[in-house]
N, C-alpha and C positions, 0 to 999 in steps of 0.2 A: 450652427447648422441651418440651411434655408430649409425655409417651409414648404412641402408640399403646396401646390394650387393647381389649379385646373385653369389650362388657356383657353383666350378667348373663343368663339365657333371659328372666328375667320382664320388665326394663327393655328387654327389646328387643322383646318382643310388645307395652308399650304403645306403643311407637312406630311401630310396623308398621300397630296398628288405626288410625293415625289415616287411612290410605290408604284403608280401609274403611267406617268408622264413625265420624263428624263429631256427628252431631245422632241424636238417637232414630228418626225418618225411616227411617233408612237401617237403625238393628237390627232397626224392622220389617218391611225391605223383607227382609233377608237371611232372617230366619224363617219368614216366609209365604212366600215360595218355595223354601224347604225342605221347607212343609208341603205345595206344590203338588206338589215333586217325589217327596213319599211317597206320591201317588195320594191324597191326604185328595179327602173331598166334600164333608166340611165343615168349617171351618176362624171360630174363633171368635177375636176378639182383645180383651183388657184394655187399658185407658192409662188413666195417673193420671196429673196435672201435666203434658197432654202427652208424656208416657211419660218425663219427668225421677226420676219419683220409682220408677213399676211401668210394665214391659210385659211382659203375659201372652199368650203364643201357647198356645191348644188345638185341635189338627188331629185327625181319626178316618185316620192313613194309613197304612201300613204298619207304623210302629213301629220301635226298633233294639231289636236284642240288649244284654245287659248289657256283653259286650265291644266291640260298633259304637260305643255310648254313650259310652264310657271315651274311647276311641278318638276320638270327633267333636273335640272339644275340643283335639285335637292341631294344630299347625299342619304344611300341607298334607298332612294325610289325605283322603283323597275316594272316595268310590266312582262317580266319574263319567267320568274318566280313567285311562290306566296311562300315555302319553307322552303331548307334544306334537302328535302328528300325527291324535292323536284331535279335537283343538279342529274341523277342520276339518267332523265328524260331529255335533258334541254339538248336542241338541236340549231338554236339561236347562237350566234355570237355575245352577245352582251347580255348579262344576267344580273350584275352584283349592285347596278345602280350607284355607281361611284366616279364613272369617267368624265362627263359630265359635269360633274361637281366640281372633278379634278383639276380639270380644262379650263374652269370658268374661274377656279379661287387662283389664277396664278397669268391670267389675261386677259383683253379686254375684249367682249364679244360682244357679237350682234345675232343674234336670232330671230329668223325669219321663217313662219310654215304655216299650212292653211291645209285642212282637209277637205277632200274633194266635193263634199254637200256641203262648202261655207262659202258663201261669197265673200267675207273677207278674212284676210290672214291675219297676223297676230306678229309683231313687232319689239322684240325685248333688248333693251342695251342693259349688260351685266359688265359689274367691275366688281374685282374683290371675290368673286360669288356671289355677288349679291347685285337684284335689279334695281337700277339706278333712274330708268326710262320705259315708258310703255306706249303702243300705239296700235293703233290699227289700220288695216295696209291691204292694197290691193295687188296680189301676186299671185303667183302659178302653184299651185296643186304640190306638196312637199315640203322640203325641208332644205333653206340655203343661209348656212349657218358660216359665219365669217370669226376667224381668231387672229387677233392684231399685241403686238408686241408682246409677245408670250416671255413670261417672267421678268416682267418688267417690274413687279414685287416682289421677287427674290432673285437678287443678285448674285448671291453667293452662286445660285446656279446655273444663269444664263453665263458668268465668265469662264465654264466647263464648258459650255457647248466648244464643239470641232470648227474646223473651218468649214466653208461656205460649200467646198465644193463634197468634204466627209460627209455633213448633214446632207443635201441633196443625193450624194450614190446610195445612201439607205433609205432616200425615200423612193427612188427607182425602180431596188430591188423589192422595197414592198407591192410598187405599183406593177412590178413582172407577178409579183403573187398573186393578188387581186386577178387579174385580169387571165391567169391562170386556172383558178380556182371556180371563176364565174364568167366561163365562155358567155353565157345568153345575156349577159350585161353591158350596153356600150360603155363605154372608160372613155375620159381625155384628161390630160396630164398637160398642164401649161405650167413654165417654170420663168417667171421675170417675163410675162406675157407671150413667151412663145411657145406653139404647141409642140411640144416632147414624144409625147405617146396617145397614138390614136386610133383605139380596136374597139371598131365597133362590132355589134353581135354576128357570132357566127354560130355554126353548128357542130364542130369536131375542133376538138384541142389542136390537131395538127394545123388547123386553118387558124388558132389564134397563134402557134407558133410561128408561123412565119410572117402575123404581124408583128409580133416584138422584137422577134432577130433576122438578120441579115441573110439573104439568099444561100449563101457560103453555109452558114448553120444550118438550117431549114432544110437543105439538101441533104445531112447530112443526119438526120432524126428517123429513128423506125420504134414503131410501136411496139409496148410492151408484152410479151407472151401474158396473160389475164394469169395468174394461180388462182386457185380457190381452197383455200382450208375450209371445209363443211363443217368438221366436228366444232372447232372456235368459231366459226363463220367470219371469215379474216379473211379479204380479198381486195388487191393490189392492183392497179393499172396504169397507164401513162404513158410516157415519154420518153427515150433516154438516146442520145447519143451514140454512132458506131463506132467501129474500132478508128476508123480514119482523122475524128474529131476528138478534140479533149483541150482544156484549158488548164493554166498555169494556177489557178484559185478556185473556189467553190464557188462563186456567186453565181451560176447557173446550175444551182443544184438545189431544189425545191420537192419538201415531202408537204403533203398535205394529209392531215390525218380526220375522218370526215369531214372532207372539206374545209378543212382549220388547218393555215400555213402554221407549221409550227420546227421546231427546230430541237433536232435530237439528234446528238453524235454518235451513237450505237448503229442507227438507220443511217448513218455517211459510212462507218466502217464496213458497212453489207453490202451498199452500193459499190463500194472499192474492192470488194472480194469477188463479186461476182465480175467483174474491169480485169483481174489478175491474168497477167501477161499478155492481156489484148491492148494494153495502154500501155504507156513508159512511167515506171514511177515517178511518184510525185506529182504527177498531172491528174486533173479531176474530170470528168464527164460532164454532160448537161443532161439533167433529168426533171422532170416534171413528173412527181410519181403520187399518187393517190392512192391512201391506205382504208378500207373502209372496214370499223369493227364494229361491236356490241357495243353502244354510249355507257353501258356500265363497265365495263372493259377498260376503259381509261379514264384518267385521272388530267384534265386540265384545268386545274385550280390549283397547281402546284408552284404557278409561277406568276406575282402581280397583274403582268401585263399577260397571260396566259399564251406565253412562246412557246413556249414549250408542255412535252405531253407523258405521261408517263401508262408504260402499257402493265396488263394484267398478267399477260404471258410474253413478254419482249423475245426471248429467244425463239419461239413460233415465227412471230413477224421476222427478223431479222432473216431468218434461215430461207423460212420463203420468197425474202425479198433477194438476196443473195442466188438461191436457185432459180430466181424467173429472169435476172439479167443477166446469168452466165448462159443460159436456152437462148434465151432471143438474141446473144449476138452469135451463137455456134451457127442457129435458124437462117438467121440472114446472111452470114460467110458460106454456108451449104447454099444458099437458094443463089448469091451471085457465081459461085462455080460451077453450079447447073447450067445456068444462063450461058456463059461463055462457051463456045462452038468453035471455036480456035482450036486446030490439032493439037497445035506445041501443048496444049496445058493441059492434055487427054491424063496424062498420070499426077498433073501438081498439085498438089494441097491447094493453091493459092489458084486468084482468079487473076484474069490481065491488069485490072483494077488496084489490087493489091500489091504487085510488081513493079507496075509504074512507078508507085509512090517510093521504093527502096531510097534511104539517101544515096546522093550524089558525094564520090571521092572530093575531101576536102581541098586538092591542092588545085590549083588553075590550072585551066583543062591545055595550055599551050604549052607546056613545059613538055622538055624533054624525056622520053624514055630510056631505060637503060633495061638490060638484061645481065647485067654483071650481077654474077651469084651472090647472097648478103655475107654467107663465108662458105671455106668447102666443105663440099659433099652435100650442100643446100640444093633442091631442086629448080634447077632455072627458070624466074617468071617476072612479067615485066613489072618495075618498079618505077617510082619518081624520083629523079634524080633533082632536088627541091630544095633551097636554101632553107635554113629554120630560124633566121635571125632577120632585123630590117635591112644589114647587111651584112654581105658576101668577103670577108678576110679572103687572103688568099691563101690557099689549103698548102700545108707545110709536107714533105714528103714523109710518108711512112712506111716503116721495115715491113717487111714481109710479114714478122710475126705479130704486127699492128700493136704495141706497147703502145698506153695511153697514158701520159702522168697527170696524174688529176690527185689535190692536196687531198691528203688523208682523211682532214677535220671533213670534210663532204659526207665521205661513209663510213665511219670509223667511230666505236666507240673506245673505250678499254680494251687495247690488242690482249688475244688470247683467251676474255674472260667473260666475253658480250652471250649473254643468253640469246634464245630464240625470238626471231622476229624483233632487235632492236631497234630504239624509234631513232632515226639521224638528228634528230633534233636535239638530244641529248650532248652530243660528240663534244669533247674540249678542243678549245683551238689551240691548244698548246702541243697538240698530237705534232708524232715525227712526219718530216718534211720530205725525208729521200728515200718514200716509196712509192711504187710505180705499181699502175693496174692494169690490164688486161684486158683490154675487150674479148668475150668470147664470141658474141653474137648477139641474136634478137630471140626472144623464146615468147611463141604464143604469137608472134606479132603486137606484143605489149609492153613484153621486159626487155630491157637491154642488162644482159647478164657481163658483170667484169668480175675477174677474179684477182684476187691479192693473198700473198701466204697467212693475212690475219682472216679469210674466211669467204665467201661470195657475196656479189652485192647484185641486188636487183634494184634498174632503175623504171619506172612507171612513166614511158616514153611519153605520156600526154598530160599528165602532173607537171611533168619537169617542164616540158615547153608550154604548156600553160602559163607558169611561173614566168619563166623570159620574156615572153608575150605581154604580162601584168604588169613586168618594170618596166621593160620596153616604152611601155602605153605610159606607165605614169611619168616618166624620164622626160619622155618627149610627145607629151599634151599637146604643146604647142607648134607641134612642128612636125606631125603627124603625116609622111607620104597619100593622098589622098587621089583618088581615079572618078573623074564626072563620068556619071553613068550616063550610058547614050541612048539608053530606051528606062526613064526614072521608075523608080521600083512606090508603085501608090498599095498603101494598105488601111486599108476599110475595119473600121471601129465602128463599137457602139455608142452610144449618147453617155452612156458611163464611163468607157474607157478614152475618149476622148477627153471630156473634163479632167480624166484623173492628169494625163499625162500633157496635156497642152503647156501646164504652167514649168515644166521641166525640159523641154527640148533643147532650153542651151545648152543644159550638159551632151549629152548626144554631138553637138554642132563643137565642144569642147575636144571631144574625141574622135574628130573628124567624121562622123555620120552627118553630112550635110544635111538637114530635115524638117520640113513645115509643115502647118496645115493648106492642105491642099481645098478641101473642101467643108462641110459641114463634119461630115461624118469621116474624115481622110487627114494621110500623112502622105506627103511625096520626099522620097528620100533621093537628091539628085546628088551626092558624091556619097563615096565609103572609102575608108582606107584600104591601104591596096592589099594589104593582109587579111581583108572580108572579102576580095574579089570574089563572084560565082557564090557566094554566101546569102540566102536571105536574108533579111535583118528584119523581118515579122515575127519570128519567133525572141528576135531579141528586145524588139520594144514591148511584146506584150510580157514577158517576164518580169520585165522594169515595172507594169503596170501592176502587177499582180504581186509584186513586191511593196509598189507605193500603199495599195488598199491594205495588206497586211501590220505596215508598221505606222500606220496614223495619224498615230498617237507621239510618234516622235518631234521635238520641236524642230521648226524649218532648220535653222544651222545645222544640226546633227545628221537632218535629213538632205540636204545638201552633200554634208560629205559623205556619207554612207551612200548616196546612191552612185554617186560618183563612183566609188569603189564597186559597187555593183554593176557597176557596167563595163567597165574597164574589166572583169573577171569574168561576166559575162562573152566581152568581144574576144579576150585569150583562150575564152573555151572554144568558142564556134571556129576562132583561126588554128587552133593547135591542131598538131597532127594525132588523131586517135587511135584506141585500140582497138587494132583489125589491118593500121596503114603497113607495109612491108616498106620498112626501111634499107637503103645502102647501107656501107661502111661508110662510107662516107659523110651519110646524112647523121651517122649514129654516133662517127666523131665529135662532127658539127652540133652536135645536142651539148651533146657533153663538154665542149667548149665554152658555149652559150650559157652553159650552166653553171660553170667556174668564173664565169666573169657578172654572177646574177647575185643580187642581194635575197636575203630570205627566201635563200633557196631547197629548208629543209621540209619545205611545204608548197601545193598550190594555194593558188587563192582563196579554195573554196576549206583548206584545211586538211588537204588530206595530203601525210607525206610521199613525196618526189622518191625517194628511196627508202631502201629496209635492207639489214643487214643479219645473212646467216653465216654465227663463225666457222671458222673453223672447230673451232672445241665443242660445241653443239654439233657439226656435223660429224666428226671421230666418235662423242658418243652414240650416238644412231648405229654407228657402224660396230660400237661396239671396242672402240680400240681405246677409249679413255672410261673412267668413270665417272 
């Protein structure tokens, strides 16, 4: 059996930083709020390689002495605490006297700071943890503190770090926090010597929002209705996003709990409840929201790197945070239908604003009309008479009573014995061949209803064409009908979502999306296939994006093919025809044609199946005429 022993100081500080210090992220986060806590007002940052290679902090704050300085790099030294029963007071960032330590036993750093009654500063090169060189230096008022090849003594962990451009969108979104949290601070963000993000001090949150994000956003931001709970003294303010705006992920969704960005799922499920049927699901806001409690009240020492916060009374918060952003957007939908002075809208819920925006019918606006009823005693109203395939067969004539034979194995499970709601996916292929089904019609504008003596089937008109659409795309990748647009469609990104998606365009350009970057911040998509005609494709690249941030972690191959597939099911969504389009007979044929001649047709793409089967013998009992 080995013996217990005690490792050396240095072997035990590498393994101590890893509680602290994971990814570059987090040496930034620990620095810049160090810089925050020496009163800096302005505070500048370097990153090279995503800060794998340099991260340089320069803050203007108070500075250390040569012996503070010596001293920082100690583990738990602090000048923020003397015990424990201080945590309950501190209003500081950094207290435990270990980042520092952390930072320096696992990189190679330069230390540089000088307090303002010193004419000269104090110059430290630390390796290991420990100082290697000393000197004395003539510089500015502060603290510019430089970290170079970080884990460059522990391998095992710098071969986890993400790629270049994963590291850098989380330093981003840290630097969106910062600069959130501490409007009266100037920020700059240089990444491989170019300047990224540059806010300097203002006065209202809404003046540093529309320095970090785009016009398009910025427009679209109303201030939070303030709550105040008295009895807990719990009071919430901020930022969030109207009904018009919303993103496909979260990384514009920022809670700050006294001023500590911190990150809590309970406070994203409140924010989404008070969003409920003002947004489409699945889609996230942008929120910038500020919590302010009792420092005794919460708990953040719950988490290393203190991400995260744990409240005293969490369902207080949540409820209140939930009721102040379900008010301020009813507030601001009341205050725009005030505004509008247009008769037409004298009795509508809705302001002209809100109207405009309805989507646009999916099919191309040149195609023909028809009024031919979809069957009889249907009320007559115009419809699209719209191919659903890449191409147009030519339509075979059919009997008056529209018999449609479409193989069994499609919607059929066990004749006579199928319980309720059967999935098709289940059906044998060995099922009999010489029965024939019935189109009844369209129901809801969703189902295309066929009947057969084994029982009814409902087919999910935009599942199923979805489907065709998915093989369609993947069949012919290469040879994709594509239309050059004659006025190119350009869509304006962030400094994140650009990086994420730049290195990915040829799949797009694969699928016939012709698409580049246009500018710094931009994509110009100058062809689409002709089945996107009249279609944006912004909402489709940025779901790609917000997909790529999600899965990471997967390696390039997998994520190659999976996104692939993600986009080809993405482009069969936005082309299919949805629920709400009023189909022909014709066009309802035509599905179901399309459909018989489609592989893994017992689902769309996205999983959900094409058809569902009610028998007969489940519908006799209902009625009561079987048991």
């Amino acid at each position: 059996m080995m013996r217990i022993k005690q490792l050396p100081p240095h072997e035990a500080h590498k393994i101590a930083a890893g509680e602290v210090v994971d990814r570059p992220a987090n040496v930034v986060k620990e620095l810049v709020e160090n810089a925050i806590d020496a009163g800096a007002t302005q505070i500048v940052v370097y990153i090279e390689n995503a800060g794998q290679k340099t991260i340089r902090i320069v803050d203007n704050g108070c500075g250390m002495s040569p012996d503070d300085a010596r001293l920082s790099i100690a583990q738990y030294a602090t000048s923020k605490i003397t015990s424990i029963d201080d945590l309950a007071h501190l209003h500081t960032f950094g207290f435990r006297g270990e980042a520092l330590a952390s930072i320096t036993a696992v990189s190679k750093t330069t230390l540089i700071t000088k307090e303002q009654e010193s004419n000269l500063g104090i110059s430290l090169t630390i390796e290991n943890g420990a100082i290697v060189s000393e000197s004395s230096i003539s510089c500015n008022t502060g603290t510019d503190i430089t970290i170079s090849d970080l884990f460059y003594n522990v391998p095992a962990r710098k071969k986890f770090l993400k790629k270049e451009e994963t590291e850098w969108r989380t330093i981003v979104q840290l630097a969106h926090a910062f600069c959130l949290s501490y409007i009266t601070i100037g920020f700059k963000f240089f990444h491989n010597d170019k300047l990224i993000i540059n806010c300097p001090a203002v006065t209202t949150l809404t003046d540093r929002a529309a320095q970090l994000w785009e016009r398009a956003i910025s427009q679209n931001i109303i201030s939070l209705i303030s709550p105040h709970d008295t009895k807990n003294n719990i009071h919430i303010t901020g930022l969030i996003s109207n009904h018009h705006y919303y993103r496909y992920d979260r990384q514009h969704v920022f809670f700050f709990v006294n001023n500590r960005w911190v990150k809590n799922y309970a406070l994203g499920s409140a924010l989404l409840k008070g969003y409920l049927n003002a947004i489409p699901p699945q889609r996230s806001p942008l929120a910038a929201l500020f919590i302010t409690v009792n420092q005794a009240d919460i708990d953040v020492n719950i988490h290393p790197r203190k991400e995260e916060v744990q409240f005293l009374h969490p369902r207080i918060v949540e409820v209140l945070l939930q009721k102040a952003v379900k008010e301020t957007l009813e507030n601001h939908l009341s205050s725009q239908i005030t505004k509008s002075t247009r008769p037409e809208f004298a009795t509508s819920p809705f302001p002209s604003s809100v109207i405009s925006e309805f989507p646009t019918h999916p099919f191309p606006t040149d195609l023909a009309f028809s009024t031919q009823p979809t069957f009889p005693g249907h009320q007559k109203s115009p419809v699209f008479a719209a191919p659903l395939a890449f191409s147009q067969p030519t339509p075979p004539a059919f009997p008056t009573h529209n018999p449609f034979p479409v193989r069994p194995e499609y919607f059929s499970d066990s004749p006579k014995n199928v319980s309720k709601g059967a999935d098709i996916s289940n059906i044998p292929l060995e099922t009999k061949t010489d029965q024939s089904y019935q189109l009844i019609g369209q129901y809801k504008k969703t189902y295309l209803l066929l009947e057969h003596e084994d029982g009814l089937f409902l087919i999910d008109q935009h599942a199923a064409h979805e489907r065709i659409l998915y093989e369609l795309f993947a069949q012919k990748f290469n040879d994709i009908a594509t239309i050059s647009l004659l006025f190119p469609q350009i869509i304006n990104l962030s400094d994140d979502d650009i990086l994420t998606i730049i290195a990915h365009l040829d799949l797009f350009n694969q699928n016939g999306i012709l698409v580049e970057q246009f500018g710094a911040n931009q994509l110009v998509i100058q062809a689409i296939p002709v089945y996107l005609k009249n279609i944006a494709c912004d909402d489709l690249i940025k779901n790609v994006i917000s997909w790529i941030k999600e899965e990471r972690t997967i390696n390039q191959a997998d994520m190659h093919h999976a996104l692939l597939q993600k986009i080809r099911a993405q482009m069969a969504c936005k082309a299919a025809v949805k629920a709400g389009d009023e189909l022909t007979t014709e066009q309802m044929h035509q599905l179901l044609r399309d459909l018989d001649k489609t592989d893994n047709r017992f689902t769309c793409p996205h999983g959900r199946p094409t058809g569902w089967l009610l028998s007969l013998h489940e519908i006799e009992k209902k009625f009561k005429r079987k048991t």
